[in-house]
C-alpha positions as CSV (number, residue, x, y, z in Angstrom):
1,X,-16.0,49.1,5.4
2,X,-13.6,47.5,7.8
3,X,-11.6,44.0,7.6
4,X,-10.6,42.0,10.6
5,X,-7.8,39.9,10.8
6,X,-8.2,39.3,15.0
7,X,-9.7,40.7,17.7
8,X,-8.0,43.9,19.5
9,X,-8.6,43.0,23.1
10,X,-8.8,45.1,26.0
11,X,-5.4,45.1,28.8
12,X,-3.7,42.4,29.2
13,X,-0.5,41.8,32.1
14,X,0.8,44.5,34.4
15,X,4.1,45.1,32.6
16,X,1.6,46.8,29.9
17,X,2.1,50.9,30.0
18,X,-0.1,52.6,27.3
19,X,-1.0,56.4,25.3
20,X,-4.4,56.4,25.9
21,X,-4.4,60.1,24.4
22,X,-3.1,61.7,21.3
23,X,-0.5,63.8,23.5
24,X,-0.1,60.8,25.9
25,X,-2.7,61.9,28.2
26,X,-5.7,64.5,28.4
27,X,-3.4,66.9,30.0
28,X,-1.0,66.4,26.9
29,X,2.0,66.3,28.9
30,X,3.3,63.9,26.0
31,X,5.3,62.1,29.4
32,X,5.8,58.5,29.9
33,X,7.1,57.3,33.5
34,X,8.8,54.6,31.4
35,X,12.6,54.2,32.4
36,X,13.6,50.8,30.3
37,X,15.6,52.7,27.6
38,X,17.6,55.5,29.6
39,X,20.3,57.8,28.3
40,X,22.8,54.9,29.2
41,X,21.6,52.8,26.8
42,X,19.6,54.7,24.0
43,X,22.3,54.3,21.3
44,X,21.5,51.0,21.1
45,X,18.1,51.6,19.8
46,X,17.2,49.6,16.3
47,X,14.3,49.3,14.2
48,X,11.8,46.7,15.9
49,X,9.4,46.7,13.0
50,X,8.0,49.1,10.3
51,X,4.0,49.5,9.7
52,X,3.0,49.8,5.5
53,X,0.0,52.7,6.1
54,X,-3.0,50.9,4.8
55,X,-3.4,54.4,2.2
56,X,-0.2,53.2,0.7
57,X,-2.3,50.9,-1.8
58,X,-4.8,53.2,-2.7
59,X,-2.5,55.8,-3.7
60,X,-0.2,53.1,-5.6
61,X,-3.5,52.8,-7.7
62,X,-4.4,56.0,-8.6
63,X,-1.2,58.3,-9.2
64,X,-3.5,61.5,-9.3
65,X,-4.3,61.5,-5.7
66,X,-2.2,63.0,-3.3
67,X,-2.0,63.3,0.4
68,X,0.0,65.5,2.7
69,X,2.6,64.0,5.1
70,X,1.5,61.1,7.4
71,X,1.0,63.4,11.0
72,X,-0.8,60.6,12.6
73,X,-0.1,59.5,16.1
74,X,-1.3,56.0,17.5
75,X,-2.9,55.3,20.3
76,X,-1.8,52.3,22.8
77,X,-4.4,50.3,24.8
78,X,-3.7,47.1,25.9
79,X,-1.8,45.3,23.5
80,X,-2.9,47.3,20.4
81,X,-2.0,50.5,18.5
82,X,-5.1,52.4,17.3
83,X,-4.3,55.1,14.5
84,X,-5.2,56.6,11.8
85,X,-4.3,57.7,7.7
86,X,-4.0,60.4,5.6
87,X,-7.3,59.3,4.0
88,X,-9.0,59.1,7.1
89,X,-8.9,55.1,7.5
90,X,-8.6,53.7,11.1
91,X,-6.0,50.5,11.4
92,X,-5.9,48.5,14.9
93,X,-2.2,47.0,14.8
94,X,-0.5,44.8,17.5
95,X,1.7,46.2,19.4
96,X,4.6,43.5,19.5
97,X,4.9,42.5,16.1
98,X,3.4,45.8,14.0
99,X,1.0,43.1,12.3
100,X,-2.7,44.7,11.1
101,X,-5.6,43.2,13.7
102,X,-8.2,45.3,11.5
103,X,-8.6,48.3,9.8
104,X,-11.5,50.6,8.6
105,X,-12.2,52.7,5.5
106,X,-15.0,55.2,5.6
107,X,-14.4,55.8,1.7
108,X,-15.0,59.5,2.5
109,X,-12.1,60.2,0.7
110,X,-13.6,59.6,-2.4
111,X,-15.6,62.6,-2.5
112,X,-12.5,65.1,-2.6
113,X,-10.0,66.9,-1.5
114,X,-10.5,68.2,1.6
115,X,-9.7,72.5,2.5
116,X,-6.0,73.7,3.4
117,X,-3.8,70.9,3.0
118,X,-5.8,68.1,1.5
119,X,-5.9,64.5,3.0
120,X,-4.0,64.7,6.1
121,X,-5.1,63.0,10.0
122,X,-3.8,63.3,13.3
123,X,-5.3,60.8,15.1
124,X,-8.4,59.0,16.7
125,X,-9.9,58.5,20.5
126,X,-10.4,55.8,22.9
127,X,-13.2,55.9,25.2
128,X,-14.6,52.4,27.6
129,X,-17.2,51.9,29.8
130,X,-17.4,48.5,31.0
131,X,-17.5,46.4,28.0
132,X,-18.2,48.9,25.5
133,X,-14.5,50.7,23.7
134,X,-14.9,52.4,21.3
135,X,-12.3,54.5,19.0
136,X,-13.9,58.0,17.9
137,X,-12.9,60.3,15.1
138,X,-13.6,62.5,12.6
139,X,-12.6,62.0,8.6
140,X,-10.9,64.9,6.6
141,X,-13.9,65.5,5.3
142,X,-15.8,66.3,8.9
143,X,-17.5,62.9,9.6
144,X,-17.7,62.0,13.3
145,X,-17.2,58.0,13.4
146,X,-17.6,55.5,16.2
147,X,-16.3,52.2,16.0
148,X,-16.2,49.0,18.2
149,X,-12.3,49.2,19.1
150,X,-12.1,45.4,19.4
151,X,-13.7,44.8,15.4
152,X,-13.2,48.1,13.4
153,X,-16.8,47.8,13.1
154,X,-19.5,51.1,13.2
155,X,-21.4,51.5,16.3
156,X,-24.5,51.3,15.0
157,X,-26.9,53.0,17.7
158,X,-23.9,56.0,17.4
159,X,-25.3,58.6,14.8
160,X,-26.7,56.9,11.3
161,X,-25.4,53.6,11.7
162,X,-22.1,54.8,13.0
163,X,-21.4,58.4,11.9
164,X,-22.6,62.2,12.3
165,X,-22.4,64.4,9.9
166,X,-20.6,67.3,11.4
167,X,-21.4,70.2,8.2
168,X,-25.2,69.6,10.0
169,X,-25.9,71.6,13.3
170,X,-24.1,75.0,12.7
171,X,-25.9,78.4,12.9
172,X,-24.7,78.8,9.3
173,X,-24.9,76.1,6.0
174,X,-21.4,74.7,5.5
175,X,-19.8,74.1,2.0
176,X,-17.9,70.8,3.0
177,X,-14.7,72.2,0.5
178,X,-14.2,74.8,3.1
179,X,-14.5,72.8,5.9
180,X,-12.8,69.5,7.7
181,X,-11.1,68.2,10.5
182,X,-7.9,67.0,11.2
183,X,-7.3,66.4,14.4
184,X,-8.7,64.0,17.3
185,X,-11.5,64.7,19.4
186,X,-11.5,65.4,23.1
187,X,-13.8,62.9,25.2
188,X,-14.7,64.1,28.2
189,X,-17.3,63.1,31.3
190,X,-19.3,61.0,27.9
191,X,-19.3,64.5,25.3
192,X,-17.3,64.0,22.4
193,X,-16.0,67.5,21.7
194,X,-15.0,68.3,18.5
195,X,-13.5,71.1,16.7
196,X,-12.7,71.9,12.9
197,X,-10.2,73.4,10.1
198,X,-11.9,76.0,7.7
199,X,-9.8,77.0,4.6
200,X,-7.2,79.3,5.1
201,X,-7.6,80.8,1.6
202,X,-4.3,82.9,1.3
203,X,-2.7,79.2,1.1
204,X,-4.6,79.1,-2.0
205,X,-3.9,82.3,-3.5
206,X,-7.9,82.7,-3.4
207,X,-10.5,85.2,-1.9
208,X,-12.5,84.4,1.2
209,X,-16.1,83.8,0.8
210,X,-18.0,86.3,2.2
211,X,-19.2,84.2,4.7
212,X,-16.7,81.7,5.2
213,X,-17.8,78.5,7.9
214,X,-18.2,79.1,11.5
215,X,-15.2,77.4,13.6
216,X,-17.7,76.6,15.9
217,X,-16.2,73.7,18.8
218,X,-19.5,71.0,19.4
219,X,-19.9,68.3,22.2
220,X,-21.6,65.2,21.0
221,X,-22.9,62.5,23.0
222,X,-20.2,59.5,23.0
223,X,-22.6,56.7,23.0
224,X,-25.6,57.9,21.0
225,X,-23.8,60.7,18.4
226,X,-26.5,63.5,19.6
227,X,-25.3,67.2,19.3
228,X,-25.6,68.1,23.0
229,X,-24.2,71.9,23.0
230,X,-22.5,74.4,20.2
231,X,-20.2,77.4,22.0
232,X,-20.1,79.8,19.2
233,X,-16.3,81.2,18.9
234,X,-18.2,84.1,17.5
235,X,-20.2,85.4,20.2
236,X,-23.5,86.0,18.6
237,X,-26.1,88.4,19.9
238,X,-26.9,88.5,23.2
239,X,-23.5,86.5,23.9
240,X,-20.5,87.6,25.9
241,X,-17.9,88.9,23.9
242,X,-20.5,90.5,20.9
243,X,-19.1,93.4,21.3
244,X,-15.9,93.0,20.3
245,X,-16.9,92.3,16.7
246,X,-18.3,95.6,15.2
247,X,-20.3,96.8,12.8
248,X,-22.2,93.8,13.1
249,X,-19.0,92.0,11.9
250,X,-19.9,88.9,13.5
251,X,-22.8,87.9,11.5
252,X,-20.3,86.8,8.5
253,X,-17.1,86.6,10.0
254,X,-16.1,82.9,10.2
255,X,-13.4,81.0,10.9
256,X,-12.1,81.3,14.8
257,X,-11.7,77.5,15.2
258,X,-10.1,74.9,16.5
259,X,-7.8,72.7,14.4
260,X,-5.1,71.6,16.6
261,X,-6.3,69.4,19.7
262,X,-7.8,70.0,23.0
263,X,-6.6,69.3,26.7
264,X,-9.2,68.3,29.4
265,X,-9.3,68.1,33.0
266,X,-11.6,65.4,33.8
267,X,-12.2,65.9,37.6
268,X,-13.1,69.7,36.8
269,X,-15.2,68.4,33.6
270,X,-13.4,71.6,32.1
271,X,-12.2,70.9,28.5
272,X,-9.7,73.5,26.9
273,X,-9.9,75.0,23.3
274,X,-7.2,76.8,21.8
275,X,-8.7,78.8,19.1
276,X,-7.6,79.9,15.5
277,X,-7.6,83.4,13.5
278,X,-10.6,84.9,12.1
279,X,-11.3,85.0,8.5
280,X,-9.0,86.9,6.2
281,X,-5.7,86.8,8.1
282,X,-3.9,89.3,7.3
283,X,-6.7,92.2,6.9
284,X,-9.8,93.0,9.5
285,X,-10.7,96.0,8.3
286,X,-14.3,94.6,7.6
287,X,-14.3,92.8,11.4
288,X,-12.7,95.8,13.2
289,X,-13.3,95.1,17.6
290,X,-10.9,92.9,19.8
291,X,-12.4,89.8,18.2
292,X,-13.6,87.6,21.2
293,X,-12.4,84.5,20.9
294,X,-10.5,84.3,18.6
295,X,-6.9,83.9,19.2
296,X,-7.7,82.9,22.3
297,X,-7.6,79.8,25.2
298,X,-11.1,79.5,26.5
299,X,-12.1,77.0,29.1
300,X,-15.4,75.5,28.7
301,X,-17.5,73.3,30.4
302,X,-17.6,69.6,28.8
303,X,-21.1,68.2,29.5
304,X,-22.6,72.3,28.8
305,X,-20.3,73.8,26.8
306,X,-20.7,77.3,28.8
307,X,-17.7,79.0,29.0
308,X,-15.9,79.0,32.3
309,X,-12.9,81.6,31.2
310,X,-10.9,82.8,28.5
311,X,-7.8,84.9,28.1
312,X,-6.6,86.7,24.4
313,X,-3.6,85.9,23.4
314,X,-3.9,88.2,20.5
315,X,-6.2,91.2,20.4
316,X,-7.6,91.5,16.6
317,X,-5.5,89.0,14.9
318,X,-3.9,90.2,11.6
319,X,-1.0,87.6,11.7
320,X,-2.3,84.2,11.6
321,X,-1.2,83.8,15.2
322,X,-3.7,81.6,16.0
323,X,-3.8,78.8,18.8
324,X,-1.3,76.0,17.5
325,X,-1.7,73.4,20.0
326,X,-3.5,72.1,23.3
327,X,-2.2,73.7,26.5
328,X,-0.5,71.4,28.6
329,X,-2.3,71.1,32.2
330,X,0.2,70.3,35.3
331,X,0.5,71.0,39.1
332,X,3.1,74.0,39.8
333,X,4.3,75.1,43.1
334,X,5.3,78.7,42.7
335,X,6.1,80.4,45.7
336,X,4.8,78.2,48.2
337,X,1.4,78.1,46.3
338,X,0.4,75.2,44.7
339,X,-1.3,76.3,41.5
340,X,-3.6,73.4,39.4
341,X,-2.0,75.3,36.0
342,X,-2.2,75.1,32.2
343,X,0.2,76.3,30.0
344,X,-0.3,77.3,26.1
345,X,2.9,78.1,23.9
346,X,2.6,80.4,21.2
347,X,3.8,80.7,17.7
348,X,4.6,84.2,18.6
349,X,7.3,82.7,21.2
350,X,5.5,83.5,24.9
351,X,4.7,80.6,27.1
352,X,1.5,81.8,29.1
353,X,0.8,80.3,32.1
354,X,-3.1,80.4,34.2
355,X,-4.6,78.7,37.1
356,X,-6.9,76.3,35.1
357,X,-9.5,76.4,37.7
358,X,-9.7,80.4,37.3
359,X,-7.9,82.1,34.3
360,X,-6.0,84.1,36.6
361,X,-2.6,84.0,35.5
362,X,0.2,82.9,37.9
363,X,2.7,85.6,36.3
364,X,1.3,89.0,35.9
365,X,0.5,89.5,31.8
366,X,1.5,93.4,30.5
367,X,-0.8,95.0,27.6
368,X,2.1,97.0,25.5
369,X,1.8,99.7,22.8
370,X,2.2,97.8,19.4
371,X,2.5,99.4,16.1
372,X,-0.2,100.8,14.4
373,X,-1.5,99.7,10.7
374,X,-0.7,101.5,7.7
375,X,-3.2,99.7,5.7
376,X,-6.5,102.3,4.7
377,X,-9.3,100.7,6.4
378,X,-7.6,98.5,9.1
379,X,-6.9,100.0,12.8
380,X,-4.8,96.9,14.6
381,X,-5.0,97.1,18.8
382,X,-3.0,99.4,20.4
383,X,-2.3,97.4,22.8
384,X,-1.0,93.7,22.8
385,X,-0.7,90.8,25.9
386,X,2.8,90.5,26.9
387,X,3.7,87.8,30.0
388,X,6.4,88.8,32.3
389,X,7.4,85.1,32.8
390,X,8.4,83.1,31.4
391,X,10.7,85.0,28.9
392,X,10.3,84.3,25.5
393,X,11.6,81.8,23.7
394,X,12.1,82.5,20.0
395,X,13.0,86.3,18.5
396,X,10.7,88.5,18.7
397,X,10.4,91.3,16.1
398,X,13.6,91.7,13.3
399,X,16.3,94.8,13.6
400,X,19.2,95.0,12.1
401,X,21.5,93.2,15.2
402,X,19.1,90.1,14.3
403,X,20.8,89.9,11.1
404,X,23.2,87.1,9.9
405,X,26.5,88.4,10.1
406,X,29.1,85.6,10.4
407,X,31.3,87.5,7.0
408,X,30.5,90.8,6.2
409,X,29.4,89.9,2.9
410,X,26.6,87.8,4.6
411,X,25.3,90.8,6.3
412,X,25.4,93.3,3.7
413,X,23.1,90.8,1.7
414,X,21.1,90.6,4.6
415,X,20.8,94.1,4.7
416,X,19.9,94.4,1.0
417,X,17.5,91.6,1.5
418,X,15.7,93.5,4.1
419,X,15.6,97.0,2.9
420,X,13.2,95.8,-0.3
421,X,10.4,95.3,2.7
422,X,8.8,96.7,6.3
423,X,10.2,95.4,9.4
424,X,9.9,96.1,13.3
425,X,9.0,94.9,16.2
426,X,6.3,91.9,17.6
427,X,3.1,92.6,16.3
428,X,4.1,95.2,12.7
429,X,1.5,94.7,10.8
430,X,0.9,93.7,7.4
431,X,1.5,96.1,4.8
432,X,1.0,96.6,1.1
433,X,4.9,96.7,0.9
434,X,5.6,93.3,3.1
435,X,6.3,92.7,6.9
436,X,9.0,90.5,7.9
437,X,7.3,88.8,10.6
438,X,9.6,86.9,13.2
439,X,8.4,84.6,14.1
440,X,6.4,84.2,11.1
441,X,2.9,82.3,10.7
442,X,3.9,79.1,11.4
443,X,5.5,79.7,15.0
444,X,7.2,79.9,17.1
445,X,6.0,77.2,18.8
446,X,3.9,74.7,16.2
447,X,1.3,71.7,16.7
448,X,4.3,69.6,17.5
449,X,3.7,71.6,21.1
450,X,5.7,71.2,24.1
451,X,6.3,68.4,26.4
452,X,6.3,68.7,30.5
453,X,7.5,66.5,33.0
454,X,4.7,66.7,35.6
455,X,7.0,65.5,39.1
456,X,9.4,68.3,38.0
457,X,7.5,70.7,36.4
458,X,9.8,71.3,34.0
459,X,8.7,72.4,30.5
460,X,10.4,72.0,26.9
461,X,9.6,73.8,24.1
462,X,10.2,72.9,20.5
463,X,10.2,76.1,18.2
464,X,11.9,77.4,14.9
465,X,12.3,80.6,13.4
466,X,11.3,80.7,10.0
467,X,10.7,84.7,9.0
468,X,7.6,85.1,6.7
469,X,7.0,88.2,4.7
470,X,3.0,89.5,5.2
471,X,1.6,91.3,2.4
472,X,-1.7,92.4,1.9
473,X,-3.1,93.8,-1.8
474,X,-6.2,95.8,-2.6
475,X,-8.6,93.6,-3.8
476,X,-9.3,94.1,-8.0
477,X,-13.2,93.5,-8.0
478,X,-15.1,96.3,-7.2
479,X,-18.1,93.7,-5.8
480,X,-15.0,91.5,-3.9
481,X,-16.5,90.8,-0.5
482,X,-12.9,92.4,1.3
483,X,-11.3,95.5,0.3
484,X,-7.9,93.7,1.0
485,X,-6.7,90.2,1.3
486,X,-3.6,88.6,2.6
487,X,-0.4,86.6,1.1
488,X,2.7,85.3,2.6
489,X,6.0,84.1,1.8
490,X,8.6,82.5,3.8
491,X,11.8,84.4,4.1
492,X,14.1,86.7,3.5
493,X,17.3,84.6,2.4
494,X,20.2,85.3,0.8
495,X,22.8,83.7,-1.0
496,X,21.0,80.6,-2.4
497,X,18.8,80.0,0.6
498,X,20.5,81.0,3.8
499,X,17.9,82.6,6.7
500,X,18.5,86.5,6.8
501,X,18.2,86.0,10.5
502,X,21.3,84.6,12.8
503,X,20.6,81.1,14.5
504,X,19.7,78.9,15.9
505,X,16.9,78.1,13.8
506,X,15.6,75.5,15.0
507,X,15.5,74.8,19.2
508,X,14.6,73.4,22.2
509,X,14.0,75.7,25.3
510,X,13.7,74.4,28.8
511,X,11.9,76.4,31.5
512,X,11.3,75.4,35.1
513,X,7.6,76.4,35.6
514,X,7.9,77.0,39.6
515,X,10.5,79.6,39.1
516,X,9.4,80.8,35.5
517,X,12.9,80.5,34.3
518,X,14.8,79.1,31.4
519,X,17.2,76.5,32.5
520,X,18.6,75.8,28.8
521,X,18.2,76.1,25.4
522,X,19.6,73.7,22.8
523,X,19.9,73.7,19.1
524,X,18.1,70.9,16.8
525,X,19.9,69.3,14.0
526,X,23.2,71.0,12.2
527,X,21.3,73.3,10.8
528,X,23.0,75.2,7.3
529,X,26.4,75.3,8.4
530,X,27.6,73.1,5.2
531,X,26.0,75.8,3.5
532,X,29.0,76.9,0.8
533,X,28.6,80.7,1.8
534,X,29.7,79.0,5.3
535,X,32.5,77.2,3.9
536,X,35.5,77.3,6.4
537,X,33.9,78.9,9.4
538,X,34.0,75.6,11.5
539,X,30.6,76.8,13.2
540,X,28.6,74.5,15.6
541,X,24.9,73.1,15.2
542,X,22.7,75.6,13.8
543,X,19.2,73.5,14.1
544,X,16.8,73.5,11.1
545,X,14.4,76.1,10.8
546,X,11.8,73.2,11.1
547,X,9.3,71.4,13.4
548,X,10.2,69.2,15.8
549,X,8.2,66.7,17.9
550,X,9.1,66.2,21.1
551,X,8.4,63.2,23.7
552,X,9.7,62.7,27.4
553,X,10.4,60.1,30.1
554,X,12.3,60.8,33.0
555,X,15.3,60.1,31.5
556,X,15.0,61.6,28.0
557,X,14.0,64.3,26.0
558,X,13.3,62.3,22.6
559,X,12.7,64.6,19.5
560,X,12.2,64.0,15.6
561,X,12.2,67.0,13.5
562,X,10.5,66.7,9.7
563,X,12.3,67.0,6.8
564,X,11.9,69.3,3.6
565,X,8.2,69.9,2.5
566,X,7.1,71.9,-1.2
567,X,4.1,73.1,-2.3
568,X,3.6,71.2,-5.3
569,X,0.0,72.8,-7.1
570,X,-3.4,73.4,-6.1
571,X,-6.0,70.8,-6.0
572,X,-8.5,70.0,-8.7
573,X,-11.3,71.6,-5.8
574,X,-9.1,75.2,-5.3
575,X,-9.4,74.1,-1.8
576,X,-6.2,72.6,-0.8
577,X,-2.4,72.0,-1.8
578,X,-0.5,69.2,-2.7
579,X,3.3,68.7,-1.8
580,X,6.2,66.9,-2.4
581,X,8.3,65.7,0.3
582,X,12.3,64.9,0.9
583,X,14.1,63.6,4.0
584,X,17.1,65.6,5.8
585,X,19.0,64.3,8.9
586,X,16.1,62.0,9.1
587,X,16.8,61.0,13.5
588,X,15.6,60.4,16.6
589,X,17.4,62.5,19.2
590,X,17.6,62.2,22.5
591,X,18.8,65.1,24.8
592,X,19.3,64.9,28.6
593,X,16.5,67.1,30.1
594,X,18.6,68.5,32.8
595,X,21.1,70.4,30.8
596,X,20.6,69.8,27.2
597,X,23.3,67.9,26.2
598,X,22.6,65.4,23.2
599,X,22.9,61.6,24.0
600,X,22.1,59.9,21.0
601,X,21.1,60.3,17.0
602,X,19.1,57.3,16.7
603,X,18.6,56.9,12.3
604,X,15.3,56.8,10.7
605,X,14.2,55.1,7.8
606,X,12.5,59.2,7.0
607,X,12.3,62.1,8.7
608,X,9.2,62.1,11.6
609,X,5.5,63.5,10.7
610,X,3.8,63.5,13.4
611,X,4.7,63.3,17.5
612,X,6.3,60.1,18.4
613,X,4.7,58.1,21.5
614,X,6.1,55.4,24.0
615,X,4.8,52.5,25.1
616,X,5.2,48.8,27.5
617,X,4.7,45.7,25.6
618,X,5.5,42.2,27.4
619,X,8.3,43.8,29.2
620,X,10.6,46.4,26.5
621,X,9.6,50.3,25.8
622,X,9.1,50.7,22.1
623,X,9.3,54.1,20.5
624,X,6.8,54.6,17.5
625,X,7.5,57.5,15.0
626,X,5.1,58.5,12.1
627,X,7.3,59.1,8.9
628,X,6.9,59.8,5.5
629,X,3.3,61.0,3.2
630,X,3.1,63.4,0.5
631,X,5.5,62.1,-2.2
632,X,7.1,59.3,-0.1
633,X,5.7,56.3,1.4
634,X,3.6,56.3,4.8
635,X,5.3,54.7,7.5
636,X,5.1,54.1,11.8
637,X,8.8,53.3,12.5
638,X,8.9,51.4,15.7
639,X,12.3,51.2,17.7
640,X,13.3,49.1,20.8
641,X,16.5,47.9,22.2
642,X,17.8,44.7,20.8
């Protein structure tokens, strides 16, 4: 159902400068050419006007529903903000004032919690011909839904009266717990291409299914809804990359998808899919091979879907290293060559970097000898890919010189805290005893991305280090579908919370793609320093070990980092968690992107969700930041200058 308070019309005057794509753009440089607030006047930036998120009332009415944080980023076209809600409603608000034109609510969320993290949406998709705009998405639970972008209304000639069911059309039924979508669609030469989040079950302490749903990336047809092609992330038989999966592993491994978002080149017709880990994360013992595609970027053709090329950034995932955001596509210049490029950060810390056209990479990429597994049925590759540039930009791997060591207290607890588990280099893996991972599961690099400024072709990397023990148990059931399955845990610490690790934990890296060099690296927010273990050591910013969302103008390097986020308890379905939220050195940064420095510490009402965007509205820049979800209220914080 939808209500209408107005009609969201299409561009208005000149002085109008828009985010027509979830990352700014379908290269997702997440760059505005916008130069209005500059780093001489960005202290002055105030709260404009706040947006109530329409779920706010719902979830005022029914205190057992819980959603995760609000991650969703808007959309500008013309004068109007198109976004999105934790319960997969679509709201059409003006851009001036932050006043609701009309807003849609498929009810979908009535029907459950969806898999991994519950109700939680990243965003919708514009797409015009002529007269006809339309905003696409898909719900939590893995709707596909077309609306008019001027009413909020259903397309009706799109689907069934406005929406395609997306568990219909796989080579494999889908149980619609296990499977959802969170993030926006890529539209591309008129295919809608869509990809999908299957449960991660380790994150709710529960055993795969035996055949858990294929992450399978579809294009649709943008004005009827049709299913025009499937590329199967698990080459099937007769398919390129079969081989990799043996024992016939590939006829009930499932997973491999795409949850984060896609770039695409629209002149090539060439859309780009960073995909995710294979089922059971931690253990493939029962899908031994390479494991074509997952962990891999593969570059596929939009209006096909035949694959153009691919490269592996992880050979047999065991780590949950998957794919965590859309490569960023730019023109480089690197040695006199200019190179149509796109870049894809890692959580494991490497930034690698291909011709888009090709696949060939522009820096030569090293396979090096990795550990083996100790785990009785699993054999992890030998070998691992390694680029030469760019450097990395996190730590890589944990021995004892990584260790926190600013008393000697400190690092004798750190060395106590490490000795009770397994540690090494990049790519240990899992064991019955525990890994320390570094960088753990969750980056790295995270779906916050990285933001480029295309004239300069300089690239900057938000990333954390946040250490994650990997631990994987014989499974009790003699009948259990995997001999072993996976857990995690964040840490080390010591002393009441402390990383074992030395900082920063939390950073910005900038690296000059022509040369393949870093240029600087920052630290976000003052990290644990006030920590009372710390007390009297006078020590500088040690950045949070958390996300942070970066967005860029020529001027400024703008990032929001989130705040504190618990697990609370498993949903009613076993399918998803439910957390709690807090704010921490809830701001708006702003750095100067030619040497690091920071500006400005702009307050927020909460600490950012999602990636913030920029805009042009009758002559001043506005800066929109999603905040709050989970147990605080949903807000789009919108700053200008006075």
């Amino acid at each position: 159902m939808s209500s209408c308070t107005g009609d969201a019309g299409p561009a208005g005057d000149a002085s109008q400068k828009e985010w027509r794509a979830y990352a700014g753009d379908h290269a997702s440089t997440k760059y505005a050419p916008l130069a209005v607030i500059d780093r001489h006047n960005v202290t002055d930036l105030e709260v404009a006007w706040r947006w109530d998120s329409i779920d706010n009332a719902i979830l005022e009415a029914d205190s057992t529903l819980r959603v995760f944080v609000n991650e969703a980023t808007p959309l500008k076209v013309g004068g109007v903000l198109y976004t999105s809600t934790a319960l997969s409603q679509v709201a059409a608000i003006d851009a001036a004032t932050g006043e609701t034109i009309w807003s849609y609510d498929p009810g979908t969320w009535k029907d459950g919690t969806p898999a991994n993290v519950g109700f939680v949406h990243r965003g919708v998709a514009y797409w015009e011909e002529g007269e006809d705009r339309r905003i696409l998405y898909a719900t939590g639970d893995a709707w596909l839904i077309a609306l008019d972008a001027g009413t909020g209304e259903p397309i009706p000639a799109f689907g069934d009266n406005g929406r395609v069911d997306l568990t219909k059309g796989l080579r494999r039924p889908v149980d619609r717990s296990l499977y959802a979508v969170s993030s926006p669609p890529a539209i591309v030469r008129g295919t809608v291409v869509v990809g999908a989040t299957v449960l991660d079950s380790f994150a709710v302490d529960r055993m795969p299914d035996a055949a858990m749903p294929p992450g399978d990336v579809r294009g649709f047809d943008v004005r009827t809804g049709e299913q025009k092609w499937v590329f199967q992330t698990i080459p099937q038989e007769g398919e390129y990359g079969n081989d990799t999966w043996l024992d016939e592993s590939w006829k009930t491994a499932g997973s491999t998808n795409v949850w984060t978002w896609m770039s695409a080149d629209e002149e090539l017709g060439y859309v780009y899919l960073p995909v995710s880990t294979p089922t059971n994360d931690f253990y493939g013992g029962h899908r031994l091979g390479d494991n074509l595609f997952a962990e891999s970027l593969v570059c596929v053709n939009a209006e096909t879907g035949e694959r153009v090329w691919h490269f592996q950034t992880v050979h047999h995932g065991i780590w949950d290293y998957d794919l965590p955001a859309a490569p960023i596509l730019l023109d480089i210049t690197v040695d006199g060559r200019e190179i149509k490029a796109a870049v894809q950060v890692t959580k494991q810390g490497f930034t690698f970097v291909f011709d888009r056209v090709t696949g060939e990479p522009v820096w030569p990429i090293e396979e090096r000898e990795t550990p083996p597994s100790t785990v009785p049925g699993e054999t992890a590759s030998p070998t691992q890919p390694f680029p030469t540039k760019p450097t990395a930009f996190e730590r890589q791997g944990l021995t004892e010189a990584d260790l926190i060591d600013f008393t000697p207290e400190l690092r004798q607890a750190a060395l106590d805290a490490i000795a009770e588990y397994d540690h090494g280099p990049l790519f240990s893996p899992p064991t019955t005893r525990g890994v320390i991972a570094v960088p753990g599961l969750v980056g790295g690099a995270s779906w916050s991305g990285a933001a480029v400024n295309p004239e300069t072709g300089m690239l900057y990397v938000p990333s954390y280090s946040l250490p994650a023990i990997m631990i994987v148990n014989a499974s009790e059931e003699a009948d259990a579908p995997y001999a072993y399955t996976g857990r995690f845990a964040y840490g080390p610490t010591v002393m009441d919370g402390l990383p074992v690790i030395k900082p920063p934990y939390g950073r910005i890296t900038a690296i000059d793609l022509n040369t393949g060099e870093h240029v600087w690296m920052s630290p976000v927010g003052s990290g644990p320093r006030n920590h009372p273990a710390l007390e009297g050591l006078d020590l500088p910013p040690l950045g949070w070990d958390r996300r942070t969302f970066p967005l860029l103008t020529p001027s400024l390097l703008f990032a929001a980092q989130m705040g504190i986020v618990l697990d609370r308890q498993v949903s009613d379905r076993g399918n998803a968690m439910t957390y709690d939220s807090e704010s921490n050195e809830a701001f708006l940064r702003a750095f100067d992107p030619d040497n690091g420095y920071l500006i400005a510490e702009i307050p927020l009402p909460g600490n950012a969700t999602g990636n913030p965007m920029t805009y042009m509205e009758g002559g001043k820049q506005y800066v929109a930041v999603p905040i709050g979800g989970a147990s605080e209220r949903a807000e789009l914080v919108v700053l200008s200058l006075p």
